[in-house]
C-alpha positions as CSV (number, residue, x, y, z in Angstrom):
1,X,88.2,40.9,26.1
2,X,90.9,42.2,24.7
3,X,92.4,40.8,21.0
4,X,96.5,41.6,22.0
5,X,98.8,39.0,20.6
6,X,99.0,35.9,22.9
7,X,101.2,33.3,23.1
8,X,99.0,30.9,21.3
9,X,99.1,33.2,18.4
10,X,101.0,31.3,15.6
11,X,103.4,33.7,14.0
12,X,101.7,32.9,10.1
13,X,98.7,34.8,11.4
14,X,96.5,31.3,10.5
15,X,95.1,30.2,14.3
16,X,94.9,26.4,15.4
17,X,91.6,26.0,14.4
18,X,89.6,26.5,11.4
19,X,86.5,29.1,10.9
20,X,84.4,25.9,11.8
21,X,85.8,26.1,15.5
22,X,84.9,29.4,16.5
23,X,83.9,28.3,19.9
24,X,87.3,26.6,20.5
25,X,89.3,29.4,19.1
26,X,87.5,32.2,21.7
27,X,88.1,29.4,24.7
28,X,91.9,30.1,23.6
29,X,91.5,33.5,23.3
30,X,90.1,33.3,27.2
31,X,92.9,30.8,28.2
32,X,95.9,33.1,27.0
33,X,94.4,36.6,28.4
34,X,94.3,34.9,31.8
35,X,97.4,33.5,31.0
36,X,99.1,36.3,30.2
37,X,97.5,37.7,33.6
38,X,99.0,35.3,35.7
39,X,102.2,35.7,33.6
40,X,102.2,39.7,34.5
41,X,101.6,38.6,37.8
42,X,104.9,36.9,37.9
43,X,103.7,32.7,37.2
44,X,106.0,30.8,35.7
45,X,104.9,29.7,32.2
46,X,106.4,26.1,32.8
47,X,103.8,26.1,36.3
48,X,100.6,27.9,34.0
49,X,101.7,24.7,31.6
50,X,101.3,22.1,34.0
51,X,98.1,23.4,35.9
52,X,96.6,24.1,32.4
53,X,97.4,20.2,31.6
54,X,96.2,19.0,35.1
55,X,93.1,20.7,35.0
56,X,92.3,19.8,31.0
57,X,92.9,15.9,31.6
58,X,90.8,16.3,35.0
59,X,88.1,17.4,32.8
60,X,88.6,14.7,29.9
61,X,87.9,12.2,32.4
62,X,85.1,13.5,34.2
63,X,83.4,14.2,30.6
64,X,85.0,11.3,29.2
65,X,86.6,8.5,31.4
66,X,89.3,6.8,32.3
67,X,89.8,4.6,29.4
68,X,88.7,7.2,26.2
69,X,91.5,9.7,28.0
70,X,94.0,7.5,28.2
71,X,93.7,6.8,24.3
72,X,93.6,10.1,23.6
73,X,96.9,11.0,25.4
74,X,98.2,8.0,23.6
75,X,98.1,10.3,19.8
76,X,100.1,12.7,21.7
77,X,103.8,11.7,20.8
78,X,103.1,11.5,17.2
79,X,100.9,14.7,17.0
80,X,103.4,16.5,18.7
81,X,106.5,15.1,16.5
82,X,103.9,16.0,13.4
83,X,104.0,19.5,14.6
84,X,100.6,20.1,15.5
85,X,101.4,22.5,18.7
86,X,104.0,24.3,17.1
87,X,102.7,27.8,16.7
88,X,105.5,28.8,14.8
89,X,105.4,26.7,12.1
90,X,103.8,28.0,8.8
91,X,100.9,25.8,7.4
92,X,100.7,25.4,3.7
């Protein structure tokens, strides 16, 4: 796999997960090389966005449920107002 610079790499350098979270950081690091694929193949970002949503809450609730998905969509708003999935912001 190759370690280019991705769109989920946050311009501070810092990734979106801790050193605890290795696993989750090299699923993102899988996630934006085929992203980047598709991209070079000529997909819209906006149509990679929505299949990439579709197929994460399709897996939420298999693993999960109905009920335990629908609460965790619920934080969204405010995580996202909070700035949590902006890559560009600079964490102190």
């Amino acid at each position: 796999m190759s370690t280019t610079k991705s769109l989920f790499s946050p311009a501070s350098g810092i990734g979106p997960f801790d050193r605890n979270q290795s696993e989750r950081q090299l699923a993102l690091e899988y996630l934006a090389e085929a992203w980047n694929s598709a991209e070079e193949d000529g997909l819209e970002s906006a149509s990679l966005a929505h299949a990439s949503l579709f197929a994460a809450l399709a897996t939420f609730v298999k693993m999960h449920g109905d009920e335990a998905t629908a609460d965790l969509i619920e934080q969204l708003p405010e995580r996202i107002r909070n700035g949590e999935y902006n890559l560009d912001r600079i964490l102190q």
